[in-house]
C-alpha positions as a Python dict, from the first residue, in 0.01 Angstrom:
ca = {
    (1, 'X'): (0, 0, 0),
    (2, 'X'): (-281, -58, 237),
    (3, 'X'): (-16, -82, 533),
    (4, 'X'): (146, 219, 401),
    (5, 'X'): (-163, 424, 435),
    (6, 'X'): (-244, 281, 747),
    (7, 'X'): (51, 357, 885),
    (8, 'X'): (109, 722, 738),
    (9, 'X'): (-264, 772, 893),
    (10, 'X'): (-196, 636, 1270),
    (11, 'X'): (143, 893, 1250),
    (12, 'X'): (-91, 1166, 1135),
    (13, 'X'): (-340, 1089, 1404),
    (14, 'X'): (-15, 1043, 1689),
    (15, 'X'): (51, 1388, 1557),
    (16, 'X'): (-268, 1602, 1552),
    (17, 'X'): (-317, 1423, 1900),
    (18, 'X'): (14, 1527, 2026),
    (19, 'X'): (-47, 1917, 1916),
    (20, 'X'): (-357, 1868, 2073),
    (21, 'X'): (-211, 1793, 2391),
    (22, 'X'): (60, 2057, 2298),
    (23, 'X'): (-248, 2273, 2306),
    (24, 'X'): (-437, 2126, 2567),
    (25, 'X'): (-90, 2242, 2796),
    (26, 'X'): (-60, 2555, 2667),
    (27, 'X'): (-93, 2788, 2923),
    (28, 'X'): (-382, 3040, 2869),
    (29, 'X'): (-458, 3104, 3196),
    (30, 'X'): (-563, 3445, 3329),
    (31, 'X'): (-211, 3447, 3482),
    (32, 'X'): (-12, 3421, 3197),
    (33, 'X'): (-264, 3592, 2945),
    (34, 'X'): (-330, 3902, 3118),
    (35, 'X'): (-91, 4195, 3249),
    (36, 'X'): (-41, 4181, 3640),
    (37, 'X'): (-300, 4439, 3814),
    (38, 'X'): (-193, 4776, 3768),
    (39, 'X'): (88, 4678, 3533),
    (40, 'X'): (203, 4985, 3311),
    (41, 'X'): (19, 5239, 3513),
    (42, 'X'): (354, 5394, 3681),
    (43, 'X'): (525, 5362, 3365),
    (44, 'X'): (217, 5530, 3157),
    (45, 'X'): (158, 5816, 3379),
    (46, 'X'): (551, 5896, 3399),
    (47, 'X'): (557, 5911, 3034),
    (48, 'X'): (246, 6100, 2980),
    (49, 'X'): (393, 6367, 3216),
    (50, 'X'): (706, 6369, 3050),
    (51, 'X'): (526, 6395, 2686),
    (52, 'X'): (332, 6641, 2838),
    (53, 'X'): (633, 6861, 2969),
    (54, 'X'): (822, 6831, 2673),
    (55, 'X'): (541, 6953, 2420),
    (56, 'X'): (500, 7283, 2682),
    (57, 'X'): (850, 7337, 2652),
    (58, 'X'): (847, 7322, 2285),
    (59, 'X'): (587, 7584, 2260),
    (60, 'X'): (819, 7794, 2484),
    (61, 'X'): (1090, 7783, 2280),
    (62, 'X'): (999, 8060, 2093),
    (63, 'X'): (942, 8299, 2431),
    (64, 'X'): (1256, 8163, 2585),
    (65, 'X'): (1480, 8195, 2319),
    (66, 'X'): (1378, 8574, 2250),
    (67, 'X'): (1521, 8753, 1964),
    (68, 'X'): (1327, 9009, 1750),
    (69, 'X'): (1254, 8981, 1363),
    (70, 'X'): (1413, 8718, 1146),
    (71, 'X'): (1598, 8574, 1465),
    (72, 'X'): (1202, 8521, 1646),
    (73, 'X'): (1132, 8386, 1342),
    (74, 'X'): (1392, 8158, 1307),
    (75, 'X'): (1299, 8043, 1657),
    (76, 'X'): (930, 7977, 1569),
    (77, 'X'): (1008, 7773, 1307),
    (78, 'X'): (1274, 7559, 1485),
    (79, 'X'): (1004, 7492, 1732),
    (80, 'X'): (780, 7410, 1513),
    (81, 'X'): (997, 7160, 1303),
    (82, 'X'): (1124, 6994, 1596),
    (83, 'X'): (756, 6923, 1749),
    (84, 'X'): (671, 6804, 1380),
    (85, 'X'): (965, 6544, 1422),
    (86, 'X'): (827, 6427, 1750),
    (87, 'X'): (459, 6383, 1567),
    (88, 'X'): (599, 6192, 1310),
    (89, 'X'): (768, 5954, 1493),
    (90, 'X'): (484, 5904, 1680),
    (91, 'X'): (223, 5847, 1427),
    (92, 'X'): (492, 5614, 1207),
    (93, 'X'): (501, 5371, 1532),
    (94, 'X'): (78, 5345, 1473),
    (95, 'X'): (121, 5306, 1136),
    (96, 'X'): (382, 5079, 1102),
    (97, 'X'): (189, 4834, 1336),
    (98, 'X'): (-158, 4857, 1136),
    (99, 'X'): (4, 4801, 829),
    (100, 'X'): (160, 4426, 1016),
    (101, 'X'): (-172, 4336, 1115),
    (102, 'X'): (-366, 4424, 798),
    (103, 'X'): (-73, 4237, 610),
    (104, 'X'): (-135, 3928, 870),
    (105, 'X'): (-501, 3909, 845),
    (106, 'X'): (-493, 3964, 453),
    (107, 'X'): (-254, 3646, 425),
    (108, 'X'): (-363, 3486, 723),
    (109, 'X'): (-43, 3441, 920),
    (110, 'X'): (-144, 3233, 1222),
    (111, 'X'): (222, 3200, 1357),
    (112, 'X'): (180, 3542, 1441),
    (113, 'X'): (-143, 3581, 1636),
    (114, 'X'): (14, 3554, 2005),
    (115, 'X'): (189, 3885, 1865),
    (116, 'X'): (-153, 4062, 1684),
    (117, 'X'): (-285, 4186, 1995),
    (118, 'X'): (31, 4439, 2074),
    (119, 'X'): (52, 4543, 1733),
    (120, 'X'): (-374, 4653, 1754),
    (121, 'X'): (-312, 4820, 2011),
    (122, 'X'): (-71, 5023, 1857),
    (123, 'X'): (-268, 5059, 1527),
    (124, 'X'): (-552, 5188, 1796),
    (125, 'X'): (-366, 5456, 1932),
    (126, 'X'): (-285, 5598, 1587),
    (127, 'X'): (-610, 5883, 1662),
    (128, 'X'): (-296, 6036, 1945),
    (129, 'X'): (-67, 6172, 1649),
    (130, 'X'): (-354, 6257, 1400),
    (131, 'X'): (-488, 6494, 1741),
    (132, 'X'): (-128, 6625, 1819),
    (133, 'X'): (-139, 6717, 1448),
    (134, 'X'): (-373, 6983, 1575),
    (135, 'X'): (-121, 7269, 1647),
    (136, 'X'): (61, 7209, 1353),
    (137, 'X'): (-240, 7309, 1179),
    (138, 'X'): (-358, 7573, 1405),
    (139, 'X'): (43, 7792, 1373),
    (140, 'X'): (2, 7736, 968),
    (141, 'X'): (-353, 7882, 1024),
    (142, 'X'): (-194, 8169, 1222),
    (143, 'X'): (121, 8197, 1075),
    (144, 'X'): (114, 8082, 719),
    (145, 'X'): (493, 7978, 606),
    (146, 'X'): (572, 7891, 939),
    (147, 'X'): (670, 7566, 840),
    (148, 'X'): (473, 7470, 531),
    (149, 'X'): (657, 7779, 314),
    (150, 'X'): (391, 7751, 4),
    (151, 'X'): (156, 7838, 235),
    (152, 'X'): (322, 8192, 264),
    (153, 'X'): (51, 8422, 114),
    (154, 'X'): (161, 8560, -241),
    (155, 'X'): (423, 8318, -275),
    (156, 'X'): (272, 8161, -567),
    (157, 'X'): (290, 8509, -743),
    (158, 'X'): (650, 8473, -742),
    (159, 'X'): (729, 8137, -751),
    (160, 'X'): (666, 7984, -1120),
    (161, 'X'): (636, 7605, -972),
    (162, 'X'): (494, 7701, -646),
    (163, 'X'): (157, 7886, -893),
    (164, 'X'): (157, 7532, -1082),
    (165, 'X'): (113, 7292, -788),
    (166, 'X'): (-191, 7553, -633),
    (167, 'X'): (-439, 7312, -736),
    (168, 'X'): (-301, 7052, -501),
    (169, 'X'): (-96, 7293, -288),
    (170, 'X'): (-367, 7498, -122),
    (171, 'X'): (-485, 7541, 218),
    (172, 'X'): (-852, 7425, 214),
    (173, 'X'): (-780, 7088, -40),
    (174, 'X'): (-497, 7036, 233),
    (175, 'X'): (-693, 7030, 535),
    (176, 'X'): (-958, 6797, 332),
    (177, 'X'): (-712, 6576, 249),
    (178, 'X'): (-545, 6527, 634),
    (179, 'X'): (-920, 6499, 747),
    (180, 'X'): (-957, 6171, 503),
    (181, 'X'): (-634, 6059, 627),
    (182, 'X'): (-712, 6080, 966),
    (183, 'X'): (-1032, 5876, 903),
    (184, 'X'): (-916, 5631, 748),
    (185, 'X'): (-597, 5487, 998),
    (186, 'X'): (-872, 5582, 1336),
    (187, 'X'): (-1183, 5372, 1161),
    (188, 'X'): (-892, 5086, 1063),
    (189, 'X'): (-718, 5108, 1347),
    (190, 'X'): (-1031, 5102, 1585),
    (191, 'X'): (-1204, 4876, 1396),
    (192, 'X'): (-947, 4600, 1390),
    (193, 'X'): (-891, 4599, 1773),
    (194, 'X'): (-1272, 4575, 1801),
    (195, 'X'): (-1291, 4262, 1613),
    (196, 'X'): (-1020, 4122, 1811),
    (197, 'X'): (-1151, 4183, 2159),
    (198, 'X'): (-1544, 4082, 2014),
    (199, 'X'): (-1361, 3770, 1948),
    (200, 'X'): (-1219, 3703, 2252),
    (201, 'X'): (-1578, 3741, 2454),
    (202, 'X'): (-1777, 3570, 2221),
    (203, 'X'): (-1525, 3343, 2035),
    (204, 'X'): (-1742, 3362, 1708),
    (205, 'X'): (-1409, 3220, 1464),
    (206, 'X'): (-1609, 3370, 1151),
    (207, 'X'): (-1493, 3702, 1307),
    (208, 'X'): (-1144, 3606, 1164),
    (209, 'X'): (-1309, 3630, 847),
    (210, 'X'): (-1449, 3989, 880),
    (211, 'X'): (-1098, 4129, 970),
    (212, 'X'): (-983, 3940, 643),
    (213, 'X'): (-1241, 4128, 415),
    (214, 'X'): (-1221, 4462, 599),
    (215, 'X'): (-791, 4411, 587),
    (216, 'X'): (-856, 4334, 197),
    (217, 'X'): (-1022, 4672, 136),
    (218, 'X'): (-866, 4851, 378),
    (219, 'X'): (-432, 4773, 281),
    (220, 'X'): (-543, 4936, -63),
    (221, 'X'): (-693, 5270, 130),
    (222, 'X'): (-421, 5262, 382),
    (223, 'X'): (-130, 5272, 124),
    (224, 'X'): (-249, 5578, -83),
    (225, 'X'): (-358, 5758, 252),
    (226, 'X'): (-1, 5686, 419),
    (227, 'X'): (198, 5774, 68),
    (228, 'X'): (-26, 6074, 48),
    (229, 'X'): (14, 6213, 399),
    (230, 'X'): (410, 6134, 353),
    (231, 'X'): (372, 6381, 1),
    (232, 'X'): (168, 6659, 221),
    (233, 'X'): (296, 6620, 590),
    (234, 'X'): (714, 6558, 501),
    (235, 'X'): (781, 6641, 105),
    (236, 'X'): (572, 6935, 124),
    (237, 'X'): (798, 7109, 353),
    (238, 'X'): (1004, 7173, 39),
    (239, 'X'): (756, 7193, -232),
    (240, 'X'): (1030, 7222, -512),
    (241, 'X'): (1145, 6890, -428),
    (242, 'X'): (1002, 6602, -579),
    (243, 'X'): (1023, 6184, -561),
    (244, 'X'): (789, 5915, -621),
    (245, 'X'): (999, 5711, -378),
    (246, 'X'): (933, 5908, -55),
    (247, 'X'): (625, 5726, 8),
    (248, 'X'): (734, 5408, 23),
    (249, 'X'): (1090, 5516, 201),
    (250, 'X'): (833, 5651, 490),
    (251, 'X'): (651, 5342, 488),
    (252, 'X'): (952, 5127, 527),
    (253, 'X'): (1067, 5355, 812),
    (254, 'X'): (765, 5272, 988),
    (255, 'X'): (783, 4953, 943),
    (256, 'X'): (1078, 4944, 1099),
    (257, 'X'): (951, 5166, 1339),
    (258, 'X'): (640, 4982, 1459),
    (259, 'X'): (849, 4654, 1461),
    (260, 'X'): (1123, 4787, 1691),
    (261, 'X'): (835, 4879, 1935),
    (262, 'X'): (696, 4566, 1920),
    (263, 'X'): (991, 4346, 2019),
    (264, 'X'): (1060, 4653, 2300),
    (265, 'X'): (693, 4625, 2429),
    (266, 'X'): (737, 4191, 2451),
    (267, 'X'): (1023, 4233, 2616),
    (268, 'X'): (875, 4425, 2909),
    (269, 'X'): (583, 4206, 2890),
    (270, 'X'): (783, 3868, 2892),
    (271, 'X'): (985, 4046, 3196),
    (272, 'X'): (657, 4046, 3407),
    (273, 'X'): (632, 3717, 3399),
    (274, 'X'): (353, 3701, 3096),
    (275, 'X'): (339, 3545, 2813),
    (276, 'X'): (593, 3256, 2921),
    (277, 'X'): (549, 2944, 2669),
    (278, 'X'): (309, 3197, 2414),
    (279, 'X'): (585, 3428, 2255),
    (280, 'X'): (903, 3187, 2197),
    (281, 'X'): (1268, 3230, 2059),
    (282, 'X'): (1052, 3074, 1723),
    (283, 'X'): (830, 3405, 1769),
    (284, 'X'): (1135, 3590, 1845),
    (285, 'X'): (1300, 3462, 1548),
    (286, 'X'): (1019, 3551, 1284),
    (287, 'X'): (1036, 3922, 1451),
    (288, 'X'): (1430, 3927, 1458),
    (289, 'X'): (1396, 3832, 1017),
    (290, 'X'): (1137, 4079, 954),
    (291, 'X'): (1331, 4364, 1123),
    (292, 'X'): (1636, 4249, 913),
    (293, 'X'): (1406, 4249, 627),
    (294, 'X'): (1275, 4599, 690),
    (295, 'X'): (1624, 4767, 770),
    (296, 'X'): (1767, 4598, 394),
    (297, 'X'): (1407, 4733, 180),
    (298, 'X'): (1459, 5051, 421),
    (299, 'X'): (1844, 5099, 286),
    (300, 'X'): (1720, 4978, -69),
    (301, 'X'): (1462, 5242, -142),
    (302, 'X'): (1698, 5536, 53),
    (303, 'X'): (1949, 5419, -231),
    (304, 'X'): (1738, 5390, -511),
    (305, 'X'): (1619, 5765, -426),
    (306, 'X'): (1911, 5893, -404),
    (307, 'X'): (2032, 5713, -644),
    (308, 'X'): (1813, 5856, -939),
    (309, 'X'): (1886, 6189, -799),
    (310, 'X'): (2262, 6194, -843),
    (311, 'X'): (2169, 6027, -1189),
    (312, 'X'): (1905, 6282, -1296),
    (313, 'X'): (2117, 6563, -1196),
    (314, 'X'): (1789, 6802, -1155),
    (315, 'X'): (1862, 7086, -940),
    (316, 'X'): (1516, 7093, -760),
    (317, 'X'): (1580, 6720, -638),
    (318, 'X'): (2009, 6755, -572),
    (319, 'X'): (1939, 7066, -336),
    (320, 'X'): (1748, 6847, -132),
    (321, 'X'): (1991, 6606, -82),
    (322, 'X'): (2341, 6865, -99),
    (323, 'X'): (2157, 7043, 222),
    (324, 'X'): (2156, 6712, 431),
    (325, 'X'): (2508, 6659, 378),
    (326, 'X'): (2446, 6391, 89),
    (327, 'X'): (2652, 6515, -185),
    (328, 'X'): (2984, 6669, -277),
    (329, 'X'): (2925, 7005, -40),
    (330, 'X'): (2939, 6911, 296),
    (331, 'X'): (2801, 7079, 571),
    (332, 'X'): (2691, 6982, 939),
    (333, 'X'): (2450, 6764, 862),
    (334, 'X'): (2708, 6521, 658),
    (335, 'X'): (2745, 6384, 988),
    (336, 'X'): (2411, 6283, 1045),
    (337, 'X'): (2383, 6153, 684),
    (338, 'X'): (2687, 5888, 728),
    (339, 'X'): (2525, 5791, 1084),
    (340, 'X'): (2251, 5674, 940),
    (341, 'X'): (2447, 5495, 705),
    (342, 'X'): (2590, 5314, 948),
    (343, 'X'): (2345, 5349, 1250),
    (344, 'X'): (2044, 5257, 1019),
    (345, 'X'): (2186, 4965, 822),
    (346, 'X'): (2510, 4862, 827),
    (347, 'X'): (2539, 4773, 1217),
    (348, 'X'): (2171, 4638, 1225),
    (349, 'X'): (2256, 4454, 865),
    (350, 'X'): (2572, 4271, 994),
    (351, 'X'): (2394, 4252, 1373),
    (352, 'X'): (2090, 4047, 1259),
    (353, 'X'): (2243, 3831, 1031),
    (354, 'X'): (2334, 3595, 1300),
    (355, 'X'): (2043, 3340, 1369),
    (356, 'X'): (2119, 3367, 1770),
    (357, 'X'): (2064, 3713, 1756),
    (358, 'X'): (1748, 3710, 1623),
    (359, 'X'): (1624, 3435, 1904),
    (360, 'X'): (1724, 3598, 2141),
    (361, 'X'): (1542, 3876, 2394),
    (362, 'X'): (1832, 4076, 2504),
    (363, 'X'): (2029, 4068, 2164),
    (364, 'X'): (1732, 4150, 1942),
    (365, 'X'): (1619, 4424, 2176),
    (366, 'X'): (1942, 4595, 2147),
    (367, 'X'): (1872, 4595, 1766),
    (368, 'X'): (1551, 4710, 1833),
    (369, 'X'): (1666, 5023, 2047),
    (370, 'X'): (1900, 5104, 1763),
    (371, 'X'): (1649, 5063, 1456),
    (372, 'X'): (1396, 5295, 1725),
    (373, 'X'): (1677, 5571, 1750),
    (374, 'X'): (1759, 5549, 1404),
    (375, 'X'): (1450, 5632, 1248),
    (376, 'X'): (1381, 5918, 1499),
    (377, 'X'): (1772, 6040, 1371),
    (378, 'X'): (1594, 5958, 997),
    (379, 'X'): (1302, 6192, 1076),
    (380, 'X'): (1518, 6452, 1231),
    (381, 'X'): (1716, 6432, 911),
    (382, 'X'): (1468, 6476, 672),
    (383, 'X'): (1265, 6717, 816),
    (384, 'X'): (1505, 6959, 1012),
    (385, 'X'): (1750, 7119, 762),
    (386, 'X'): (1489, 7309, 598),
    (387, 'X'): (1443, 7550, 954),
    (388, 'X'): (1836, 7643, 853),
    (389, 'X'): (1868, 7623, 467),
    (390, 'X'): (2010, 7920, 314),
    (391, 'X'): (1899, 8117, 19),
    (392, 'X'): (2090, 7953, -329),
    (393, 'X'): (2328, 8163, -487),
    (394, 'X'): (2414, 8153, -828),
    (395, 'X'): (2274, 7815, -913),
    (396, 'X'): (2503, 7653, -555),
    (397, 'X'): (2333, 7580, -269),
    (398, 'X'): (2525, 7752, -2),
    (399, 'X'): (2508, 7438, 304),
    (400, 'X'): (2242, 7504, 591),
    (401, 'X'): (2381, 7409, 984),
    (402, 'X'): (2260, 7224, 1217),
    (403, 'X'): (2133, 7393, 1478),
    (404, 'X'): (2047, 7170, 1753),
    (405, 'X'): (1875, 7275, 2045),
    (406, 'X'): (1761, 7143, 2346),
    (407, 'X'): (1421, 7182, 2191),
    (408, 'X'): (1479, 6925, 1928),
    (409, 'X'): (1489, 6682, 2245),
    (410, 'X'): (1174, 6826, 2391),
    (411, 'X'): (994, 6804, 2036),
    (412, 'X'): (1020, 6437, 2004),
    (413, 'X'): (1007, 6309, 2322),
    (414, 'X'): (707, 6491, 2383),
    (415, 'X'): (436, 6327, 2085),
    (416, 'X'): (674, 6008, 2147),
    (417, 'X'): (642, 5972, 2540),
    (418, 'X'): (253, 6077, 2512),
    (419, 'X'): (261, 5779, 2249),
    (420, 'X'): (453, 5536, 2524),
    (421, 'X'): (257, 5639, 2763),
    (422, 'X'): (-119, 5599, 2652),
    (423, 'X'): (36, 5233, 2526),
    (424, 'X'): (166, 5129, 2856),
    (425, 'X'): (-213, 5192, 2937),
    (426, 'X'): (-339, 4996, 2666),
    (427, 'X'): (-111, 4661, 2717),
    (428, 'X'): (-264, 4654, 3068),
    (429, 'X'): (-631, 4713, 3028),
    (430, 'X'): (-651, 4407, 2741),
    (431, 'X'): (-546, 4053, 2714),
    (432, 'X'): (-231, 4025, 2584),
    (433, 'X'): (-333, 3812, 2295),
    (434, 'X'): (-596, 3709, 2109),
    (435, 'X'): (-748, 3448, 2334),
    (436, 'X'): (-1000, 3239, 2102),
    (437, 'X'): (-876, 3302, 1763),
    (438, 'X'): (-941, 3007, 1560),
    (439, 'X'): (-558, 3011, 1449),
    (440, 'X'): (-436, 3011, 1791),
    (441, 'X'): (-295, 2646, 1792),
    (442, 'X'): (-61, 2698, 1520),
    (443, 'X'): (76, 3025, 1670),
    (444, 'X'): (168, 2788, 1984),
    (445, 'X'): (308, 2530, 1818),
    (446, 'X'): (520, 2750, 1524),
    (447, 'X'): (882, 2640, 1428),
    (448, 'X'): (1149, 2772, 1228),
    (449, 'X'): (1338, 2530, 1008),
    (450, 'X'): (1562, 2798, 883),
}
């Protein structure tokens, strides 16, 4: 027995000194740790002029399009929809990142920590959207029904359902309620990068420990400010519709979201020649299951929503979904409905079964690209139709159309190419990972056995 332990100790102590020298080899230089001088500053500036361009030429719509009464209108409210898209999308790829890295601090996930660093930075940038929410709330100031229709003044005089949501549905608790939003993803988002970079200058390890308490608070605040904003900033756009679902079906869609733009941003990292030995196919591989994971609880919860729909048969919930082309009256938007089928989970599904796909940069980028278009189509799709819908008629919904316009292009890539853009400045002005986290060794040494 003695022999046994003997032995089983010298193998333990062969192995913890062989991932020390794993370690020891590791290459953490400045080189390999850092972004090249200047890196991301063409690329940043290019897409903060072409964020910038496209959010002017959203606000022109309106003037361009012309038109006089219902048809100016009309245009007003495209514009604004489409620029709400764009903000959206841009403030699901901060929040689907600072949900990751509260999850991996909370449960400690060291495999991960050569990835934490990209992910802050996107959680850090999540104070962009919450300001480009600004205009949104400065037209429903101005114009009231614009594109939040309870805010229409004396609506709720005519409107039975509309009079018994006021105590939630009103202007000022509205505005109060973004404002506590907002707080809570900048101070999380903020605060999280800070700990990470205070690490990396003074290497204090018990700083690990303050972004576990401060994640263990702050998952429980982020989840009812994210299902809360998804209730006031998307469901509200059609305040007869109602689901308990639609918070978590936004917060899978940003998951997805915020993972796509991960694998996208190590990708163009990993092509500069950083990062070489520190993010691996085992990294890769861990990214590739939790985007597969993500696309199936994505498809799940659509399901299940629409699923209890169809079942409950409620009129308020199936004209949602018969205006988006989901039901038995189709209209323009069916199209976009079955895309996303397909386009948002069963070509990703079948795609990123295969294990080589997930270890791989160039096939799991592809996926990537595809989830990232997808859940901009997703947004577009659930926000959109209302700008169209028609007036019911005898109890039928009569279908809305699509009516694309070149500004629905210029309303999303202008938040998302601001987004892009002030990231691409970010990457470059930190380390690209976490350079003295105490769980650093086991990040470069991670394996998947599966």
């Amino acid at each position: 027995m003695s022999d046994m332990t003997a032995s089983a100790s010298g193998a333990h102590a062969h192995d913890h000194g062989h991932a020390h020298d794993d370690h020891h080899h590791a290459d953490l230089s400045q080189e390999n740790t850092s972004a090249p001088s200047g890196w991301g500053r063409t690329f940043g500036l290019a897409m903060i002029g072409l964020g910038g361009l496209g959010c002017l030429a959203t606000l022109a719509y309106p003037f361009v399009a012309g038109g006089e009464g219902d048809a100016a209108a009309k245009a007003q409210k495209h514009a604004a929809a489409s620029y709400h898209v764009g903000v959206m999308v841009a403030l699901g790829l901060a929040l689907g990142p600072m949900a990751l890295v509260l999850i991996f601090n909370l449960v400690k996930a060291g495999w991960s920590v050569t990835l934490r660093r990209q992910l802050e930075n996107m959680a850090s940038l999540v104070w962009l959207p919450v300001l480009l929410l600004i205009p949104t709330i400065v037209v429903g100031a101005i114009k009231p029904g614009i594109l939040f229709k309870w805010m229409t003044p004396g609506l709720a005089e005519q409107d039975a359902l509309l009079e018994h949501k006021l105590p939630f549905l009103n202007p000022v608790f509205f505005y109060i309620r973004l404002a506590v939003y907002a707080l809570v993803w900048i101070y999380l988002g903020t605060r999280l990068l800070r700990y990470s970079r205070e690490q990396d200058i003074t290497g204090d390890k018990w700083i690990t420990n303050k972004a576990g308490r401060t994640s263990a608070w702050g998952i429980l605040v982020y989840a009812l400010a994210v299902s809360f904003a998804s209730f006031d900033l998307i469901k509200a756009l059609d305040f007869h519709w109602f689901s308990t679902m639609f918070g978590v079906y936004f917060f899978a869609g940003n998951m997805v979201a915020g993972l796509s733009l991960l694998v996208l941003t190590l990708i163009c990292i990993r092509r500069s020649g950083r990062l070489v030995g520190l993010v691996t196919d085992e990294h890769l591989h861990d990214l590739g299951k939790l985007c597969f994971a993500f696309t199936v609880f994505w498809a799940y919860i659509a399901f299940s929503q629409y699923f209890l729909i169809w079942y409950a048969n409620i009129p308020e919930e199936t004209a949602w979904v018969l205006l988006r082309g989901g039901g038995k009256i189709t209209n323009e938007w069916t199209i976009v409905f079955w895309i996303l089928l397909v386009g948002h989970f069963i070509v990703p599904f079948l795609f990123l079964l295969w294990r080589a796909n997930k270890r791989s940069f160039t096939t799991l980028g592809i996926a990537a690209s595809l989830l990232l278009v997808m859940h901009c189509l997703d947004m577009f799709w659930v926000i959109r139709p209302g700008v169209y819908a028609l007036v019911p008629v005898k109890g039928e919904i009569i279908p809305g159309k699509l009516g694309f316009s070149w500004v629905d292009i210029t309303g999303l890539i202008g938040p998302v190419c601001l987004f892009l853009g002030f990231l691409a400045w970010k990457v470059g002005s930190n380390p690209l990972i976490p350079l003295r986290d105490p769980r650093l060794p086991e990040a470069l040494h991670h394996k998947n056995y599966v």
